[in-house]
N, C-alpha and C positions, 0 to 999 in steps of 0.2 A: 325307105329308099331316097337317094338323092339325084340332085338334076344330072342329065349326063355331063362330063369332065371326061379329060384327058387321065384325069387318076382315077385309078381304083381302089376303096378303102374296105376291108373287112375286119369287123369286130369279131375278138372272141372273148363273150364275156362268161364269168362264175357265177353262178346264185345257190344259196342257201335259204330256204326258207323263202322270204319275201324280197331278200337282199342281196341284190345284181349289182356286179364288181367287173370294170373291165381287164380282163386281163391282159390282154395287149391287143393293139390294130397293128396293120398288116396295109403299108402302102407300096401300091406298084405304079411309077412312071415309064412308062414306053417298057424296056426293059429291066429297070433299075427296081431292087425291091427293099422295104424299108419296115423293120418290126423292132416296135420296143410298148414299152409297159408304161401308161399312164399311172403311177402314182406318187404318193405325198409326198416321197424322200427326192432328195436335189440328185442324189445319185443312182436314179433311174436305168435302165439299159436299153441302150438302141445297137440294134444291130442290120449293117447294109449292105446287099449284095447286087454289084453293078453291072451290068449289060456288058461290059467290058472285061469284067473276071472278075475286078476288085472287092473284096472281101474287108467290110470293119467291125471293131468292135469298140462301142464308147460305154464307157458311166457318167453320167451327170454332163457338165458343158465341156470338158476337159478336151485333150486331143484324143486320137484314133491309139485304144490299148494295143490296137496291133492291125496290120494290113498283110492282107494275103494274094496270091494271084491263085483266082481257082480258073474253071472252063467259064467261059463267057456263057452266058445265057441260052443263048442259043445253041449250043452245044448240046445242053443239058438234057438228056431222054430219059434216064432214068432217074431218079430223086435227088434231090441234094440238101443235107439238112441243113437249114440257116439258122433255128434258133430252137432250144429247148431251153424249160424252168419248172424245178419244183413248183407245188400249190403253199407252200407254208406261209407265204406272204400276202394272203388272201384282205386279210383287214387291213394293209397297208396301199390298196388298190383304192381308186379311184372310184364310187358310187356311176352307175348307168343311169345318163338323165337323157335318154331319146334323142343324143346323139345320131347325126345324118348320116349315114353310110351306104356301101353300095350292097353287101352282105354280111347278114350275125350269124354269128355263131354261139348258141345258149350252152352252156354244160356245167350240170350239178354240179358243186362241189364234192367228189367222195368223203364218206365219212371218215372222221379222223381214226387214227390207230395209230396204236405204237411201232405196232410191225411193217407199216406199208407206208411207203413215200408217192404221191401221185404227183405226175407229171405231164405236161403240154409239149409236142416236137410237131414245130414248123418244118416243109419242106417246098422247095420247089420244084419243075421238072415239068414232065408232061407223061409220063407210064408211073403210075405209082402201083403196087400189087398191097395186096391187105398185109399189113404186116402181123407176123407169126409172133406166136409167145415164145419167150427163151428164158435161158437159164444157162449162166455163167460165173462159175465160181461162189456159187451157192447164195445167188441173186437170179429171181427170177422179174420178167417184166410180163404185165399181163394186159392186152389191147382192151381197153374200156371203152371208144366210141374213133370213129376216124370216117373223114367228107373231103371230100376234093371239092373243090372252088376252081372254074375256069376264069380268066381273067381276058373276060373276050378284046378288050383294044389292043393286047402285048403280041408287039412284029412277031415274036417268037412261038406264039398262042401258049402262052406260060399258064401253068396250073400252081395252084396252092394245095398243101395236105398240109390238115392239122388232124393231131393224134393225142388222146389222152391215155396214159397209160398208171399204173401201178407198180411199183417198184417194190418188190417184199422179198424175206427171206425164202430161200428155195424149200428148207423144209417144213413152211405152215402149212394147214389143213387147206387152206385156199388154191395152193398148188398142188394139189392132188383130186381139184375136181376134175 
């Protein structure tokens, strides 16, 4: 844990074996929230969603790939997804060296397969429900772990959900437990 601040930071990092990887932090200023992915490459992703609606999307130092007007933050009641990322980039992440934060978030790496793509989805809001398994167009997604995070300074009393999921074809033997 870190001294109190006006910001709030949450790690969520991957581990394998011995080997913890951040996978991205997750800052929020007053209402402003800020997620992107520490690692090696210059063209990183940061993605920001501002108290005022403004929506960006960056790679690396460049300008904003695109600007959007969603609901302002406070608005927000039921979920709104800010970021999601495949796990395939796992070794290109940055090593966890006890990093000061306000809350971690640890989650295995699932094992690898050919059939199944696992993945991380940010949301914000403040009602988030358990999200359900589906199957669409012969892809099914399958919930593997998911935590809400309050974010007690935010005027809006903002919540974080991070969700790991499973991406595989609808007809494996995994989708028929």
């Amino acid at each position: 844990m870190r001294a109190k601040s006006q910001e709030y930071i949450l790690q969520i990092n991957l581990y394998s074996g011995q080997d913890i990887r951040r996978f991205c932090e997750i800052r929020v200023k007053s209402d402003n929230v800020y997620v992107f992915q520490p690692e090696k490459s210059i063209y990183r992703t940061k993605v920001s969603y501002h108290a005022s609606g403004q929506h960006h999307l960056k790679l690396g130092k460049g300008p904003a790939m695109f600007v959007r007007q969603e609901d302002r933050t406070e608005w927000i009641r039921a979920e709104k997804n800010v970021f999601s990322k495949s796990l395939e980039n796992f070794s290109a992440l940055l090593p966890y060296k006890g990093q000061q934060v306000d809350e971690r978030f640890d989650l295995e790496l699932p094992s690898p397969s050919p059939t199944t793509l696992p993945y991380i989805e940010v949301s914000i809001g403040q009602i988030f429900e358990p999200k359900k398994n589906w199957t669409h167009m012969d892809v099914s997604a399958i919930t593997l772990a998911q935590k809400v995070f309050s974010v007690l300074h935010s005027p809006s009393e903002l919540k974080i959900c991070v969700r790991l999921f499973r991406m595989q074809p609808a007809e494996t033997p995994e989708h028929q437990l």
